[in-house]
N, C-alpha and C positions, 0 to 999 in steps of 0.2 A: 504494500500500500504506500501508497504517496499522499502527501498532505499541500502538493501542488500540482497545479493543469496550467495549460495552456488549453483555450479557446481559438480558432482560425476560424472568421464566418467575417462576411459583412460587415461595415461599420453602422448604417445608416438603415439596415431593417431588421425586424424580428426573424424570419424567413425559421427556415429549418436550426437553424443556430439558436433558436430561445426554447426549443425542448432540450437541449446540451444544460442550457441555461437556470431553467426552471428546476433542473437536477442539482445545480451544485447550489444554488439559490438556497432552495427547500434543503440540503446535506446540509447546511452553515462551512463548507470547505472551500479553501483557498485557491481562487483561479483567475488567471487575468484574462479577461478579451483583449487578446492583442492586435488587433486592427483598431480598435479603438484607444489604442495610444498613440501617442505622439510617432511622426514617420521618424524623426530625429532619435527618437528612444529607441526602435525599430519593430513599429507598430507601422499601422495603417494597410491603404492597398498591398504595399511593394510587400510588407510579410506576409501576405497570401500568396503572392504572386512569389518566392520562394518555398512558401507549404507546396505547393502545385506540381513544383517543379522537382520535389521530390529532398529541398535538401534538410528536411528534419530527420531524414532516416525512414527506414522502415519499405514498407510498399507505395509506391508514389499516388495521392490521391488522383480523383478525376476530378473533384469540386469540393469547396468546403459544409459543410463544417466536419476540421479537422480538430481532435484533440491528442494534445500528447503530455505524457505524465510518467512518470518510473520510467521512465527510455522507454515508452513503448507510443508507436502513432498510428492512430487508427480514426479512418473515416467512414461516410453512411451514417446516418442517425439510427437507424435502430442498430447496426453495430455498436458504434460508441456506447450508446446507453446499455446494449448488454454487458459491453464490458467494464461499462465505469458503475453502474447500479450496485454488484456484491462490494465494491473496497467504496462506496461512500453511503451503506446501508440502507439503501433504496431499492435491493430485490428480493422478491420473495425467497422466503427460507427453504423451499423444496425442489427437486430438481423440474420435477412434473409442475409446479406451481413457474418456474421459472421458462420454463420451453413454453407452457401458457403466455406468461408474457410477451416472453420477443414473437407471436404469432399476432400477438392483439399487436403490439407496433407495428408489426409489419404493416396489419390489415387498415394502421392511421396513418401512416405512409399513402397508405395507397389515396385514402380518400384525399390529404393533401396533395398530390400532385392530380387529380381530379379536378380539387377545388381550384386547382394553377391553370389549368386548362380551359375553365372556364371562360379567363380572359385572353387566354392567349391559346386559342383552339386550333390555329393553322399554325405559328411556329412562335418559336419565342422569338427571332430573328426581324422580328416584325413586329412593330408598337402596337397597343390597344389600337387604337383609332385606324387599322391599317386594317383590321380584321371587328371592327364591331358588328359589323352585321353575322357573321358567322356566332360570337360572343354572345348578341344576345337568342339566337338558338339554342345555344351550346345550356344558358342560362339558364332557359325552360328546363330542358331533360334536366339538371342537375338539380334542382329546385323540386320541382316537381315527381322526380323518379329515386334520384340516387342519394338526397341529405337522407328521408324519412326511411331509405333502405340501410344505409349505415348510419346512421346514430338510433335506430332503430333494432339492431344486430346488436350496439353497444348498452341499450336499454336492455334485451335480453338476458346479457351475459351478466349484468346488475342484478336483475333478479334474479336469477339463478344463484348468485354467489351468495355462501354462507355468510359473508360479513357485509361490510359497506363499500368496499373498494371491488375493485374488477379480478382481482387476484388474489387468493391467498390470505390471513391471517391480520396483514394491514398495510395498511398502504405504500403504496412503491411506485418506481419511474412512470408505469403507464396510466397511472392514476392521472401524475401531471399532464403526460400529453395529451390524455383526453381533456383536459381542463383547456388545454392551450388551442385544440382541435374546437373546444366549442367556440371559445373567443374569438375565434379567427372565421369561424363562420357566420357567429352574431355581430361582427366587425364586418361582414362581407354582406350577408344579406338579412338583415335586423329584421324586415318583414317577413320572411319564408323565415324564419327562427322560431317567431313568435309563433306564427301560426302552428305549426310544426311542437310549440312546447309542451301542451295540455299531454302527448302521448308520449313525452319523453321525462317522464318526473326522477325515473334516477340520474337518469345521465343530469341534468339541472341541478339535482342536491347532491351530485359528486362534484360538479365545478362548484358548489358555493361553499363547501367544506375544504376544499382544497383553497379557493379564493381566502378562506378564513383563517390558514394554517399561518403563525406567525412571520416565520421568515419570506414566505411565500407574499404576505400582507405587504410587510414592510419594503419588500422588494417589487412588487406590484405600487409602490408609492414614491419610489427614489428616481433620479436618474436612471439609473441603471437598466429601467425597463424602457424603452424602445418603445413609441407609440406606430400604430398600426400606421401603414400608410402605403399609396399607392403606386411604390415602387415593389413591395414584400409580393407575397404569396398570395395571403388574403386583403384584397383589394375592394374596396366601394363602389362601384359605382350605380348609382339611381339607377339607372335603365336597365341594371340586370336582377335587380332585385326583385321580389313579388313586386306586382301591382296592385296599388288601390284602388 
C-alpha cells in the first residue's frame, strides 16, 4: 500500500477522472491531480501528454485517466478502481462480492460512454453543433429507451441486495460511481430525470447517502470538485432534454 497517487485526467472537467476522484475523496488518502498544477511545477496539459507517451513506466496508456502509486501505472477506470478500491478500503470484503463489483462498473462505463454519445453521435472529431440534428435523435432513444433500462437494472440490483449499497456488507467504489453516474445524468437531462424518479427510489436514496457521507460532502463543496460543464461527458443542452 501507498499512502500517495498521482491522478492524470483533465484539468478543466469532471469526465471519467472524478470516479478516480470520488474514490480517494470519500478514502480521506493523499493524491494530487497533477494537470491541475502548475505546468512550471510539472503539472498541466504537457504531464499528460508525457503519461500518454508512456514515460511513467508500466504499459503505455491510450487516454487518461491514469493513476500511479507504489511504482505501479494503471489506466481505464474500472481498472484503476479495481485496483486502487482493496489498498484504500473501498472494496468489498469477498472475492464473489468483488468480481460483482468490477461487472457493475463495467456495466456504468458502459452507460457513460452512451450518455457521450449522445452529443456527439457521428464522431467526437466533430463539434456538437456539426452533428445536432443526428444529437437530438440520438437524445430521444436514450431518454426514452436506455436511462429507464439502466438505472433501472441498477434499481434492481438495490433491491435485491441485503444491505443498502449495491455490493456486499457496505459500501465501496461502485457505490460512488453510481452517485456520480446519477449526477451527471441529472446534470445532463434534469427533465427525463425527474420524470424517470418516482420508479427509481433506491438508486435516488443511494446518491443522497453517498451525497451525505462527510468527506464526500465536504469535497462536493471545495474547489476541488469540478462543476459540470459543456466540455465533460455529461453535457446540457435544452434541446436534448425531455420536452415540456
Amino acid at each position: 500500500m501507498t499512502d500517495h497517487y498521482e491522478l492524470y485526467y483533465w484539468p478543466s472537467i469532471q469526465g471519467r477522472g472524478e470516479f478516480i476522484r470520488l474514490a480517494f475523496e470519500d478514502a480521506g488518502v493523499a493524491y494530487v491531480d497533477v494537470a491541475r498544477q502548475p505546468v512550471a511545477d510539472g503539472g498541466g496539459i504537457p504531464a499528460i501528454q508525457r503519461a500518454l507517451r508512456g514515460e511513467l513506466g508500466g504499459l503505455p496508456p491510450f487516454a487518461p485517466p491514469i493513476v500511479r502509486g507504489g511504482g505501479v501505472v494503471v489506466s481505464q477506470t474500472a481498472a484503476i478502481l479495481q485496483w486502487l478500491a482493496p489498498r484504500i478500503g473501498l472494496a468489498p470484503h469477498t472475492e464473489e462480492d468483488r468480481l460483482a463489483a468490477h461487472q457493475l462498473q463495467l456495466s456504468i462505463a458502459d452507460v457513460v460512454s452512451e450518455a457521450h454519445d449522445v452529443h456527439h453521435p457521428i464522431s467526437t472529431s466533430l463539434y456538437y453543433k456539426d452533428q445536432r440534428t443526428e444529437a437530438t435523435r440520438a437524445a430521444g432513444y436514450f431518454i426514452d429507451d436506455r436511462i429507464p433500462k439502466w438505472l433501472g437494472y441498477f434499481e434492481r440490483v438495490l433491491v435485491a441486495s441485503p444491505g443498502e449499497q449495491l455490493v456486499g456488507d457496505t459500501l465501496s467504489y461502485v457505490d460512488l460511481s453510481l452517485f456520480q453516474l446519477v449526477e451527471g445524468l441529472t446534470y445532463a437531462f434534469p427533465r427525463a430525470m425527474a420524470r424517470l424518479a418516482p420508479s427509481i427510489p433506491c438508486v435516488l436514496a443511494l446518491r443522497d447517502r453517498v451525497h451525505a457521507r462527510p468527506r464526500i460532502a465536504a469535497y462536493l463543496a471545495s474547489p476541488r470538485r469540478l462543476a459540470f460543464n459543456e466540455d465533460g461527458i455529461f453535457r446540457h443542452y435544452d434541446e436534448l432534454d425531455l420536452q415540456a
